[in-house]
Structure formats: C-alpha cells, structure tokens
mmCIF file of the N, C-alpha and C atoms, coordinates in Angstrom:
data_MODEL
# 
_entry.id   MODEL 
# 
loop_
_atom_site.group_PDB 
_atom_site.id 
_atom_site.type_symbol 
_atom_site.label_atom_id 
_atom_site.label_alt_id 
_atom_site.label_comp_id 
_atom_site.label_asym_id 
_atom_site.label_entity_id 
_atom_site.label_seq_id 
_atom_site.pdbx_PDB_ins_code 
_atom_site.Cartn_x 
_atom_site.Cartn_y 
_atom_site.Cartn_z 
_atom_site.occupancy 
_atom_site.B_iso_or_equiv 
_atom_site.pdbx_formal_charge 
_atom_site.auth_seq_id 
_atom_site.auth_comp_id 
_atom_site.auth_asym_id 
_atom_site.auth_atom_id 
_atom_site.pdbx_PDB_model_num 
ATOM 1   N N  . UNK A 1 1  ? 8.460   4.725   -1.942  1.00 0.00 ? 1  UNK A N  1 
ATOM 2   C CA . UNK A 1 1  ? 7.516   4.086   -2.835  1.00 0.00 ? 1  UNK A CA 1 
ATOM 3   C C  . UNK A 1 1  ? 8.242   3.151   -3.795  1.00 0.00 ? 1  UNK A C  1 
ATOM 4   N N  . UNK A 1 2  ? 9.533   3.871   -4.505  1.00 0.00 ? 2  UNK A N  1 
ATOM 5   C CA . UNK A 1 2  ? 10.037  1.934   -5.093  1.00 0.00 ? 2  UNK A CA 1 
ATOM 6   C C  . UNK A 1 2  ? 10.119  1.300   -4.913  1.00 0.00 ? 2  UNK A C  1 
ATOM 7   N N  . UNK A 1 3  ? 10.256  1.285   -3.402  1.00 0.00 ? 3  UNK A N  1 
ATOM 8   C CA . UNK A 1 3  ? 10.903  -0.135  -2.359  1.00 0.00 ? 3  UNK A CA 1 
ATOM 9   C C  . UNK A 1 3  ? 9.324   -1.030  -3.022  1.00 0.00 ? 3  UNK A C  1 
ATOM 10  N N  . UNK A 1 4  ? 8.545   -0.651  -2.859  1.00 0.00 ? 4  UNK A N  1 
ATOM 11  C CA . UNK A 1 4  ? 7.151   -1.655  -2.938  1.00 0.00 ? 4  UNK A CA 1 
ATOM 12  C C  . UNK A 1 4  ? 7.041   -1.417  -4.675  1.00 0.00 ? 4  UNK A C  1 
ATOM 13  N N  . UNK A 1 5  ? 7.515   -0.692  -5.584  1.00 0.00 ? 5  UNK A N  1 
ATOM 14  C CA . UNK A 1 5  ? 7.540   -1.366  -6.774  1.00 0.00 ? 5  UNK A CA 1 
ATOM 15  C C  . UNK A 1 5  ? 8.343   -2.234  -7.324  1.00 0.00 ? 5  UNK A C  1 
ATOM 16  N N  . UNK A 1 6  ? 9.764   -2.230  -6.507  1.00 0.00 ? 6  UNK A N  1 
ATOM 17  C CA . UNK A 1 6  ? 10.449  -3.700  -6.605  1.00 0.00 ? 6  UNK A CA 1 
ATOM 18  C C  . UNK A 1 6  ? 10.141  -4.864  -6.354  1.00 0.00 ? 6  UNK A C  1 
ATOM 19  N N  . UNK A 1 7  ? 9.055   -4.579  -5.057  1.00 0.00 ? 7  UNK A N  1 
ATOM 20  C CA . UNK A 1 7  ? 8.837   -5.782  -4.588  1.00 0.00 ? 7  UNK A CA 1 
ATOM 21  C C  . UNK A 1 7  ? 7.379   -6.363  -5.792  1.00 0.00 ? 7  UNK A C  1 
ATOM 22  N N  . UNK A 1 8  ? 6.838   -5.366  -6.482  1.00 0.00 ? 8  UNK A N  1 
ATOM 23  C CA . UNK A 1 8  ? 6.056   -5.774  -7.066  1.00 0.00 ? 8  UNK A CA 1 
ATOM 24  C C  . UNK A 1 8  ? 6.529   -6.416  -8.696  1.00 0.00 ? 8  UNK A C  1 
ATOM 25  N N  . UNK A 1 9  ? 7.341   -5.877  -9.098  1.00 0.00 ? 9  UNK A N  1 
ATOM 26  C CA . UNK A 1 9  ? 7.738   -6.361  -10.079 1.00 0.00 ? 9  UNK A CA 1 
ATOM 27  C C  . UNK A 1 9  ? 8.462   -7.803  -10.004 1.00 0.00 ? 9  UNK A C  1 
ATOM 28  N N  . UNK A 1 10 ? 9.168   -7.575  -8.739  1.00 0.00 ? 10 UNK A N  1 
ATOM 29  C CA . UNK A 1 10 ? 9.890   -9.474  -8.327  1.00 0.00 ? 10 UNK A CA 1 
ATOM 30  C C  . UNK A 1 10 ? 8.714   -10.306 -8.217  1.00 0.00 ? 10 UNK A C  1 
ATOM 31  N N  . UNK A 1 11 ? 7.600   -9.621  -7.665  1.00 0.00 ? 11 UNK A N  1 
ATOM 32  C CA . UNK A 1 11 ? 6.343   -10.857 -7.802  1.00 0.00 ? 11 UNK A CA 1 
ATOM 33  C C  . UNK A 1 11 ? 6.058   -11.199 -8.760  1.00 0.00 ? 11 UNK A C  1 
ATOM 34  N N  . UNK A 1 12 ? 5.580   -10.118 -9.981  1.00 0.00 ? 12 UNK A N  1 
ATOM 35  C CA . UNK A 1 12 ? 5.493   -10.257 -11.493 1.00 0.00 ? 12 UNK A CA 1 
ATOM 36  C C  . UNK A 1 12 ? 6.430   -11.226 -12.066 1.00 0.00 ? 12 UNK A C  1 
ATOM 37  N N  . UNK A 1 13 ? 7.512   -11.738 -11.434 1.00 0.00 ? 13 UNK A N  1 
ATOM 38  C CA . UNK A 1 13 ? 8.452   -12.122 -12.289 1.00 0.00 ? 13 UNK A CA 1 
ATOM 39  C C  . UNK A 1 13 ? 8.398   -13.894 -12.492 1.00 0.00 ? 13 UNK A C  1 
ATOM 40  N N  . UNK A 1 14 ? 7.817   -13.383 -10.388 1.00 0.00 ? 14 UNK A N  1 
ATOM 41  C CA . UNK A 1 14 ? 7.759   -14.689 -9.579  1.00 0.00 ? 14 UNK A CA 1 
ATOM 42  C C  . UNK A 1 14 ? 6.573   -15.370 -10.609 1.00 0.00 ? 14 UNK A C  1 
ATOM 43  N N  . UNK A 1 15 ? 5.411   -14.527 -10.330 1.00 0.00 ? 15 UNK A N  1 
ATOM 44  C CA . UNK A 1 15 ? 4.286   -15.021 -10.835 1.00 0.00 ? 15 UNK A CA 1 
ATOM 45  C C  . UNK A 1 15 ? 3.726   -15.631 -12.516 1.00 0.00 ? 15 UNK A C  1 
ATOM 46  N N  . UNK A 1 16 ? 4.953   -15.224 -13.123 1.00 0.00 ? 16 UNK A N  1 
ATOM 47  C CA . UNK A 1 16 ? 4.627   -15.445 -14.623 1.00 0.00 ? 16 UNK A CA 1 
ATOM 48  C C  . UNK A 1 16 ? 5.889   -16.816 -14.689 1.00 0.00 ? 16 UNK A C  1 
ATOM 49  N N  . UNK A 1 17 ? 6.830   -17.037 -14.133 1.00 0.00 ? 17 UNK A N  1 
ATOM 50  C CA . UNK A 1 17 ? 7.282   -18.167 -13.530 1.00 0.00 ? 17 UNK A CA 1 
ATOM 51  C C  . UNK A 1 17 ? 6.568   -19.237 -12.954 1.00 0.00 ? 17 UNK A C  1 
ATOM 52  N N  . UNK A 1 18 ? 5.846   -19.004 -12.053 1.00 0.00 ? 18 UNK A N  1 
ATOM 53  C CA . UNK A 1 18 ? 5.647   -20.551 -11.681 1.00 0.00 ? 18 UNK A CA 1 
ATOM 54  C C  . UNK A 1 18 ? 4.323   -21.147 -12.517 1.00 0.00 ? 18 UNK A C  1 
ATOM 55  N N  . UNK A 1 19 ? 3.493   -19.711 -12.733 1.00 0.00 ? 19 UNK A N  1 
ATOM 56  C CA . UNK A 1 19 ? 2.490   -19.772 -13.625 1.00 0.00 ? 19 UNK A CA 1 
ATOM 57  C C  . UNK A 1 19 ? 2.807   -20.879 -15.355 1.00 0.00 ? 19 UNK A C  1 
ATOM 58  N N  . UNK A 1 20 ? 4.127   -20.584 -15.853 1.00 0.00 ? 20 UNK A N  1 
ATOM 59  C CA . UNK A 1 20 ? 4.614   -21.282 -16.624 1.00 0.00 ? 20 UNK A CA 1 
ATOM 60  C C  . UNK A 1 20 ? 5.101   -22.830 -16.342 1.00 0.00 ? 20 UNK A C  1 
ATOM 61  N N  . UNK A 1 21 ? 5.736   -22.829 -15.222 1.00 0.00 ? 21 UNK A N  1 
ATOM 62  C CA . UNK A 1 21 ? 6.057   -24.043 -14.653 1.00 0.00 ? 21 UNK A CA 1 
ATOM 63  C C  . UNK A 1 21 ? 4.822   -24.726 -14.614 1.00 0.00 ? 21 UNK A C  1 
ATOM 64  N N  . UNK A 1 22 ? 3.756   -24.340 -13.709 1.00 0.00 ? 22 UNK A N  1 
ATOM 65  C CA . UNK A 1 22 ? 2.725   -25.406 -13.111 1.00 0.00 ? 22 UNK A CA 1 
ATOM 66  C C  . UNK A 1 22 ? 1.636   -24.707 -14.073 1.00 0.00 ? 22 UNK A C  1 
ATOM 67  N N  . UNK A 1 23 ? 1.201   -24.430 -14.601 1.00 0.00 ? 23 UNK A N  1 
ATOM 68  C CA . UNK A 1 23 ? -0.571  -23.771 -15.576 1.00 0.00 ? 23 UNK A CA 1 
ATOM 69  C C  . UNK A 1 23 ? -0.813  -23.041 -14.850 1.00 0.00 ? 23 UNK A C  1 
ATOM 70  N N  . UNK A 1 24 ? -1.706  -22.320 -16.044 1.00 0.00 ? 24 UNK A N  1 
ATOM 71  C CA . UNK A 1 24 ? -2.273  -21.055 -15.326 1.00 0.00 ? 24 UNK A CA 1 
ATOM 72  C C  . UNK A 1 24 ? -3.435  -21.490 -14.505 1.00 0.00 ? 24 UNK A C  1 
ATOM 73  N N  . UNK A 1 25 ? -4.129  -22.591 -14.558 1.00 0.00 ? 25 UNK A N  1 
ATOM 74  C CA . UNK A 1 25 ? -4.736  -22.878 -13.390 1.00 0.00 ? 25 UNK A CA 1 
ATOM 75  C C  . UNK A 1 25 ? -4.656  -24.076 -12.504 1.00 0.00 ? 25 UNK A C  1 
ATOM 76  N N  . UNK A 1 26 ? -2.903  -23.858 -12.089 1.00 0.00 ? 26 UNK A N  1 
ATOM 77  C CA . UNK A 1 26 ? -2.850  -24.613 -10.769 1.00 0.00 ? 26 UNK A CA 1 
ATOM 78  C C  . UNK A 1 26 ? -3.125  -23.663 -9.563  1.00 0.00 ? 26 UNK A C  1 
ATOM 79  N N  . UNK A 1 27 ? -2.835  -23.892 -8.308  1.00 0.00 ? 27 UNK A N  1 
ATOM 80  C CA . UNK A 1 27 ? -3.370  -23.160 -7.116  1.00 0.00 ? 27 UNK A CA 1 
ATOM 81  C C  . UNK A 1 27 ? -2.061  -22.598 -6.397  1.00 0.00 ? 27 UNK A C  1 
ATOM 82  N N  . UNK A 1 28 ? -0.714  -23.174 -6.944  1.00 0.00 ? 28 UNK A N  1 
ATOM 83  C CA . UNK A 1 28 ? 0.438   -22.191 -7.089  1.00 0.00 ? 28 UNK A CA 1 
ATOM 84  C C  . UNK A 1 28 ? 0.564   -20.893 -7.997  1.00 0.00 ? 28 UNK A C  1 
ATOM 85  N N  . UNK A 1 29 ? 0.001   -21.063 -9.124  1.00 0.00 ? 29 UNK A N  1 
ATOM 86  C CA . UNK A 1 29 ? -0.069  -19.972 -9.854  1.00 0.00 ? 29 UNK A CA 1 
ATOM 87  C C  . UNK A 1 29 ? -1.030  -19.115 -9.549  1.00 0.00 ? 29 UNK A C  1 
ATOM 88  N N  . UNK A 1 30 ? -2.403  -19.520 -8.882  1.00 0.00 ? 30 UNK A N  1 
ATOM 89  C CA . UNK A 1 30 ? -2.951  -18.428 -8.422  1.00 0.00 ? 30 UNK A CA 1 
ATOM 90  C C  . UNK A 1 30 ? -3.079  -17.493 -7.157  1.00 0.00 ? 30 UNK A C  1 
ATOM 91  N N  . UNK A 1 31 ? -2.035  -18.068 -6.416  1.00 0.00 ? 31 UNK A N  1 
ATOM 92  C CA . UNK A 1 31 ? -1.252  -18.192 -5.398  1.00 0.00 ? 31 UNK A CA 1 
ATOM 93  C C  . UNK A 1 31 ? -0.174  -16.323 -5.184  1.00 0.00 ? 31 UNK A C  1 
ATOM 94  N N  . UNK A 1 32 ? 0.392   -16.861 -6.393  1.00 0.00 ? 32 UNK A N  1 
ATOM 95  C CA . UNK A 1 32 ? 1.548   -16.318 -6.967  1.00 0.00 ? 32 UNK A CA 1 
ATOM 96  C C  . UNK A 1 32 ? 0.651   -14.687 -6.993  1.00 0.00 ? 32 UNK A C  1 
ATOM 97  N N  . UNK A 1 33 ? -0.315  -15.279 -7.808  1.00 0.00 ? 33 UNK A N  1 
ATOM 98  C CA . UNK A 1 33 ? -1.130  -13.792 -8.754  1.00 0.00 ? 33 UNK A CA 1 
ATOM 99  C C  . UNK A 1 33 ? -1.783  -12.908 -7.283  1.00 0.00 ? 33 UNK A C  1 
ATOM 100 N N  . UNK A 1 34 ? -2.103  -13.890 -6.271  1.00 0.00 ? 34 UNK A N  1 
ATOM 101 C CA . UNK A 1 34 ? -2.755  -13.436 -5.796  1.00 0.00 ? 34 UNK A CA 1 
ATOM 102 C C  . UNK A 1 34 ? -1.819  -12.543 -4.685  1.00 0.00 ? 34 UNK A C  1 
ATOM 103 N N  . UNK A 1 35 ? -0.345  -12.978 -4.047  1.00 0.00 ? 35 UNK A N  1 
ATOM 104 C CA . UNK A 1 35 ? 0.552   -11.947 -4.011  1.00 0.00 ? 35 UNK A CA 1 
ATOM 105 C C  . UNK A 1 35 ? 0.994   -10.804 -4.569  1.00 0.00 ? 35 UNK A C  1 
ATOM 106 N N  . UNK A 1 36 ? 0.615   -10.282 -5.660  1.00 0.00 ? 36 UNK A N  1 
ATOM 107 C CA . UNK A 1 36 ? 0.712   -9.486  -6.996  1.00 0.00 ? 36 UNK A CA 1 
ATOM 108 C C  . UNK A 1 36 ? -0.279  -8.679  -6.556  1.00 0.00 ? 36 UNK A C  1 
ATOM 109 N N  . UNK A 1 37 ? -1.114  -9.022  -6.539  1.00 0.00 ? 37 UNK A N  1 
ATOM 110 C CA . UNK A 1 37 ? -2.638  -8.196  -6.372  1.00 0.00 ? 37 UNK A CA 1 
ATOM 111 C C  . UNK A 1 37 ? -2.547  -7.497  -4.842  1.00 0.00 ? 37 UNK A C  1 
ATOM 112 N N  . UNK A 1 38 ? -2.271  -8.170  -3.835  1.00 0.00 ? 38 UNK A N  1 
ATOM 113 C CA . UNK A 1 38 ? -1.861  -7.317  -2.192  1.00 0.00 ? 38 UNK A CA 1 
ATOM 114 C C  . UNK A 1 38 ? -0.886  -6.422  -2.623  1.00 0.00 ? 38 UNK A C  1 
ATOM 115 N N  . UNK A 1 39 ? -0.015  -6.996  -3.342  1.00 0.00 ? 39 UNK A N  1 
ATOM 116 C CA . UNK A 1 39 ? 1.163   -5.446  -3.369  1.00 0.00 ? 39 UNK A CA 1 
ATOM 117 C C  . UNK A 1 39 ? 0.660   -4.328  -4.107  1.00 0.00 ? 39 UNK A C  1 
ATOM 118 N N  . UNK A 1 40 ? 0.130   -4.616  -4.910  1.00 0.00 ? 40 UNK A N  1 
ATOM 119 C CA . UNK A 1 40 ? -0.357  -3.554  -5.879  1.00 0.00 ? 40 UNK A CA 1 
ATOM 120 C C  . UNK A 1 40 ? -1.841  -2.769  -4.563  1.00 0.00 ? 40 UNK A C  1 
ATOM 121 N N  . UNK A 1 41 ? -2.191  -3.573  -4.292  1.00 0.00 ? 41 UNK A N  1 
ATOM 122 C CA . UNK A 1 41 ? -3.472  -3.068  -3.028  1.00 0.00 ? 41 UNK A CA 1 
ATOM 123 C C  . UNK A 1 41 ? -2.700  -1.893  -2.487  1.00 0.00 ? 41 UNK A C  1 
ATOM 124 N N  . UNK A 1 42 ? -1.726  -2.459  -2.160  1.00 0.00 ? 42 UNK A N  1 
ATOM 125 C CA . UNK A 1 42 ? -0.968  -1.202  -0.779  1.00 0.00 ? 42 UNK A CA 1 
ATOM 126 C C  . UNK A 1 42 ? -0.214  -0.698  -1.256  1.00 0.00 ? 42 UNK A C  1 
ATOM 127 N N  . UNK A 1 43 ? -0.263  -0.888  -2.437  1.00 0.00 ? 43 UNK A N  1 
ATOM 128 C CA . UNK A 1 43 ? 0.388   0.639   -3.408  1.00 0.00 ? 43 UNK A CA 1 
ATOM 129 C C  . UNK A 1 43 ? -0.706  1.783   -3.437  1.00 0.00 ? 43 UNK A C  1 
ATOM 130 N N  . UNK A 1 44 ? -1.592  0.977   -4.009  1.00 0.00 ? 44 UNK A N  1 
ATOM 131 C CA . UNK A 1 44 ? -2.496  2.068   -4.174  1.00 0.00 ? 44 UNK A CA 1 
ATOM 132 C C  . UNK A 1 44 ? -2.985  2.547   -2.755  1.00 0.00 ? 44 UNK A C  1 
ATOM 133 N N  . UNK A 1 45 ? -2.915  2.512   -1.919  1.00 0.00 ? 45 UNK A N  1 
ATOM 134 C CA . UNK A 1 45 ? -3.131  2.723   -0.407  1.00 0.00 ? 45 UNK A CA 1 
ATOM 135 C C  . UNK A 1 45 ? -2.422  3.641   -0.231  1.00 0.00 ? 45 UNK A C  1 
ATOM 136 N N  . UNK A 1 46 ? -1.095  3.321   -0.030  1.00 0.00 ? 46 UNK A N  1 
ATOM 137 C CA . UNK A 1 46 ? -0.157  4.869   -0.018  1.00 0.00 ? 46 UNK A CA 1 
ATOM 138 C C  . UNK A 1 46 ? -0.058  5.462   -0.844  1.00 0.00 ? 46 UNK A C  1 
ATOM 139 N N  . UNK A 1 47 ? -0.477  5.437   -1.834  1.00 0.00 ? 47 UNK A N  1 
ATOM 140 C CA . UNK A 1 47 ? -0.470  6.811   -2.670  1.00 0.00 ? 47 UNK A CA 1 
ATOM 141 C C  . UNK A 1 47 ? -1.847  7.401   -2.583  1.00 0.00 ? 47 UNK A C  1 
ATOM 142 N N  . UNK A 1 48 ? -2.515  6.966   -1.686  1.00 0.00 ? 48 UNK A N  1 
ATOM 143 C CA . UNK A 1 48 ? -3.960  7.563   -1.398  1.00 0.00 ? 48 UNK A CA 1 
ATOM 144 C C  . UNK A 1 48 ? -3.605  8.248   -0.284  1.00 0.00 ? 48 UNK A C  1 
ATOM 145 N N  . UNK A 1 49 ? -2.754  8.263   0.737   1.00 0.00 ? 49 UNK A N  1 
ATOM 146 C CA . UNK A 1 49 ? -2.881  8.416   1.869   1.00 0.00 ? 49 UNK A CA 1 
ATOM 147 C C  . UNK A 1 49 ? -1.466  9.849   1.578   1.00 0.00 ? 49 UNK A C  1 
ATOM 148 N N  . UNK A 1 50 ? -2.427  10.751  2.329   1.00 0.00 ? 50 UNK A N  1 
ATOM 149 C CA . UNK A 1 50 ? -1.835  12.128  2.015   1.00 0.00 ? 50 UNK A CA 1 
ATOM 150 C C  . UNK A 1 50 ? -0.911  12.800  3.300   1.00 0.00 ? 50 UNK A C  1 
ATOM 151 N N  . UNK A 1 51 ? 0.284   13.206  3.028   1.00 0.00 ? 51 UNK A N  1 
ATOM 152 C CA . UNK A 1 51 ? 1.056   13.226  4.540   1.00 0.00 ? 51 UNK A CA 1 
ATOM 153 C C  . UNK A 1 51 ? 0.097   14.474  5.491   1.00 0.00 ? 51 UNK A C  1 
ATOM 154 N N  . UNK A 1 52 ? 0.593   14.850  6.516   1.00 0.00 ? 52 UNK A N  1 
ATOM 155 C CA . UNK A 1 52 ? -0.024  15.769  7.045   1.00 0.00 ? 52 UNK A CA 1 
ATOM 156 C C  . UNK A 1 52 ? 0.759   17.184  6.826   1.00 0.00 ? 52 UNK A C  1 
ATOM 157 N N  . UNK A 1 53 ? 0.302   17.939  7.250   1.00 0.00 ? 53 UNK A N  1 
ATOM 158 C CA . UNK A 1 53 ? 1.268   19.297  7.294   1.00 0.00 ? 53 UNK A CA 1 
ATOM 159 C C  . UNK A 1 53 ? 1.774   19.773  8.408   1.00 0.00 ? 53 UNK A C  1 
ATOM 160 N N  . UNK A 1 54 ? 1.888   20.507  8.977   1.00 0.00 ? 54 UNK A N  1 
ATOM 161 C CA . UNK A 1 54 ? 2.804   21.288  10.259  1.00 0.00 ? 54 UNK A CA 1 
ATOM 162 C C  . UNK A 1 54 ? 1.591   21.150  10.880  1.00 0.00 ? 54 UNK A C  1 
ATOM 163 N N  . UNK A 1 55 ? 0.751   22.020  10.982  1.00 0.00 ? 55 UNK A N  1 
ATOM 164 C CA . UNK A 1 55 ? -0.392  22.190  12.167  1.00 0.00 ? 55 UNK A CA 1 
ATOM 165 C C  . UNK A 1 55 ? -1.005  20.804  12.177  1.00 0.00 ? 55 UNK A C  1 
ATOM 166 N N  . UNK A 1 56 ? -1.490  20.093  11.382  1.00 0.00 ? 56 UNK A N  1 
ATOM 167 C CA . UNK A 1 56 ? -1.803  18.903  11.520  1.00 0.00 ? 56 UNK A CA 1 
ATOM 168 C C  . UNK A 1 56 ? -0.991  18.126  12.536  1.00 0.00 ? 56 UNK A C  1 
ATOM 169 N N  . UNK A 1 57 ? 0.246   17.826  12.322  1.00 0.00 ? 57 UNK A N  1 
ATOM 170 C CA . UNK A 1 57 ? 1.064   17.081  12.917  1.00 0.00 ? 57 UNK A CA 1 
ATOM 171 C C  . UNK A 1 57 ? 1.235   18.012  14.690  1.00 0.00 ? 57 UNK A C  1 
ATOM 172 N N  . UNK A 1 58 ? 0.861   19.312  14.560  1.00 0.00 ? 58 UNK A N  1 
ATOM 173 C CA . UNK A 1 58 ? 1.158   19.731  15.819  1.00 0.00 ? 58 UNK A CA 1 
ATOM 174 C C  . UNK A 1 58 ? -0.004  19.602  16.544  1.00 0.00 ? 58 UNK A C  1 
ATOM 175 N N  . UNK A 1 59 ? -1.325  19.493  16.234  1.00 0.00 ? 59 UNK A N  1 
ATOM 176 C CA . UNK A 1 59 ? -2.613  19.309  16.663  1.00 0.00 ? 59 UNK A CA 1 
ATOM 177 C C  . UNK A 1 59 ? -2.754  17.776  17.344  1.00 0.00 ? 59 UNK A C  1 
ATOM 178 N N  . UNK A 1 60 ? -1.668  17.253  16.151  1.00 0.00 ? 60 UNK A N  1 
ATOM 179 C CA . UNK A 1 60 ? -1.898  15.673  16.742  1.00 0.00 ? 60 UNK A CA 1 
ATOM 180 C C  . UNK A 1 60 ? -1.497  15.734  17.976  1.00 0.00 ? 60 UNK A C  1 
ATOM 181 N N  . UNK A 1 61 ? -0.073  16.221  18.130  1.00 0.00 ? 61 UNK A N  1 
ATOM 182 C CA . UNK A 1 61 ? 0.867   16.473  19.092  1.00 0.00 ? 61 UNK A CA 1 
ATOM 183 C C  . UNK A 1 61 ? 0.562   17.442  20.210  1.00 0.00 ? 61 UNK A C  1 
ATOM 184 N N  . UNK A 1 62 ? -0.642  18.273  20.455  1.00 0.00 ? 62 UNK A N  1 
ATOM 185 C CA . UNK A 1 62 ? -1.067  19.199  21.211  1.00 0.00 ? 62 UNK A CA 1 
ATOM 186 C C  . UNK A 1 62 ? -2.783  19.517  20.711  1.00 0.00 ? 62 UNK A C  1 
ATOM 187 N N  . UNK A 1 63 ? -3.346  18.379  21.172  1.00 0.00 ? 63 UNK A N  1 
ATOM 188 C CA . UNK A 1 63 ? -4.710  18.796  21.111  1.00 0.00 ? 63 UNK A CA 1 
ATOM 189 C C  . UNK A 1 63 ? -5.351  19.377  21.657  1.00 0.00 ? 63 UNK A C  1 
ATOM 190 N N  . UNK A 1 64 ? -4.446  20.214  22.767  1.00 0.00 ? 64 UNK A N  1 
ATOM 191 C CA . UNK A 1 64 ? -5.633  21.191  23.731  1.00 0.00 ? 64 UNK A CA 1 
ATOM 192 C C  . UNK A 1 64 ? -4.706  22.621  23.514  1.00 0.00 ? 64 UNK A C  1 
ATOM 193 N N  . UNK A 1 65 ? -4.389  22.878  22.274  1.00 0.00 ? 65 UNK A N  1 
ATOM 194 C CA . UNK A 1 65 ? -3.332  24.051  21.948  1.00 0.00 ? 65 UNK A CA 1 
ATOM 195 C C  . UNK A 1 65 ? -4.805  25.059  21.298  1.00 0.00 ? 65 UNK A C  1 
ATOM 196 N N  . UNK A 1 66 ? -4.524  26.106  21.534  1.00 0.00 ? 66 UNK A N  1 
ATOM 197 C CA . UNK A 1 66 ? -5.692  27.091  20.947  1.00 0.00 ? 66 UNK A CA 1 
ATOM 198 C C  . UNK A 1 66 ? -5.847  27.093  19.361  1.00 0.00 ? 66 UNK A C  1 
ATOM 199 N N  . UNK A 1 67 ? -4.775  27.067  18.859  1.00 0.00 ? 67 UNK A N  1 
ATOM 200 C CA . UNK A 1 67 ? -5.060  27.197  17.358  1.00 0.00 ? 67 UNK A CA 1 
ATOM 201 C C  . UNK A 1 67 ? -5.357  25.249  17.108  1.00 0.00 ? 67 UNK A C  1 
ATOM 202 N N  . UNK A 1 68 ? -6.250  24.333  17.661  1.00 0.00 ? 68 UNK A N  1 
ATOM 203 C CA . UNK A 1 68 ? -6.618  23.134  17.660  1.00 0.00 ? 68 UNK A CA 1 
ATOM 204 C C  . UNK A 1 68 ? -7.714  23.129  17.953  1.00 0.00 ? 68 UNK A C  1 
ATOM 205 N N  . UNK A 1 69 ? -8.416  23.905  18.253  1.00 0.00 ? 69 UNK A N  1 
ATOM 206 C CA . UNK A 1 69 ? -9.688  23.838  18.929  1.00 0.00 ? 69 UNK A CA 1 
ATOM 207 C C  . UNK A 1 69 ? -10.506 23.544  17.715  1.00 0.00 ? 69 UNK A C  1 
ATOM 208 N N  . UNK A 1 70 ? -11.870 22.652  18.090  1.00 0.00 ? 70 UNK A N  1 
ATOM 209 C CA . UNK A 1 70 ? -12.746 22.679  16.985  1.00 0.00 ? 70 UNK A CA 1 
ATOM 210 C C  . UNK A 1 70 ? -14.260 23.240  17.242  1.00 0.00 ? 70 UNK A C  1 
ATOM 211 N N  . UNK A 1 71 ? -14.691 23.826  16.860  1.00 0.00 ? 71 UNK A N  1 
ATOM 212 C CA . UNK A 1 71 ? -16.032 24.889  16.881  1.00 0.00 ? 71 UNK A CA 1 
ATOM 213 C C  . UNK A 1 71 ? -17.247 24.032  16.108  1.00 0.00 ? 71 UNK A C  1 
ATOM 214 N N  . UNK A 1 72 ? -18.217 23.482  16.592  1.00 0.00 ? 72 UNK A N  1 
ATOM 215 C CA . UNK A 1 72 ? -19.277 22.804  16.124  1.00 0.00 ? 72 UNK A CA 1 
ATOM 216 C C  . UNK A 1 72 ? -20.379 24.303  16.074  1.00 0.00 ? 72 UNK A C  1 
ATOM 217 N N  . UNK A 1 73 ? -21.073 23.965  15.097  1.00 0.00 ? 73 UNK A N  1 
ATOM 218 C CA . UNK A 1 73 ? -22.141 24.837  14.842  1.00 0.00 ? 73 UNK A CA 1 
ATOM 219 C C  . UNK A 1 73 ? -23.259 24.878  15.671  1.00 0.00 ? 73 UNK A C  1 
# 
C-alpha cells in the first residue's frame, strides 16, 4: 500500500506544480488533478478489498471439495 501512496503524493506534488505554472484553470492543471483523483480511487479500492482466508482460497482452488459445497434452501 505505500507503493501507491508515493505515487500519490508525487502526483500532489506534480499537481500543485503545474497548477502554479499554468492556472488553476488551464486543462494541464486539471489534467494533473485529475491523475490525483484515480490514485486516490484505487486506494480506496484496495483497502476495500478484503484478502481471503485459507478455505476461501482452497474453495477457489477445489470447488468440488466437500467442505465447498453450497446448500440452497
């Protein structure tokens, strides 16, 4: 997970940079912001996304194993 808060903060850095260079409303600067905003997206994505556990991962791996079976009502 730092790896993608480095990369988010180098955007931040990027983005308040060129934002200064060219205005805050040229179409580089919103450009910039709008790279900022995807990283932060798929941050919050993986930290939504919950690993699996042992049987999970073995169910994936053996879906016709008895302790996998699923029972509908």
């Amino acid at each position: 997970m730092s790896d993608i808060q480095d990369k988010i903060q180098t955007e931040l850095e990027q983005a308040r940079a060129v934002c200064g260079i060219t205005g805050t409303e040229s179409p580089e600067c919103a450009a910039a912001w709008d790279a900022v905003e995807e990283l932060q997206a798929e941050a919050s994505h993986q930290r939504q996304q919950k690993p699996k556990n042992s049987l999970e991962q073995y169910c994936d791996d053996n879906p016709e194993a008895a302790e996998c079976r699923v029972y509908e009502d």
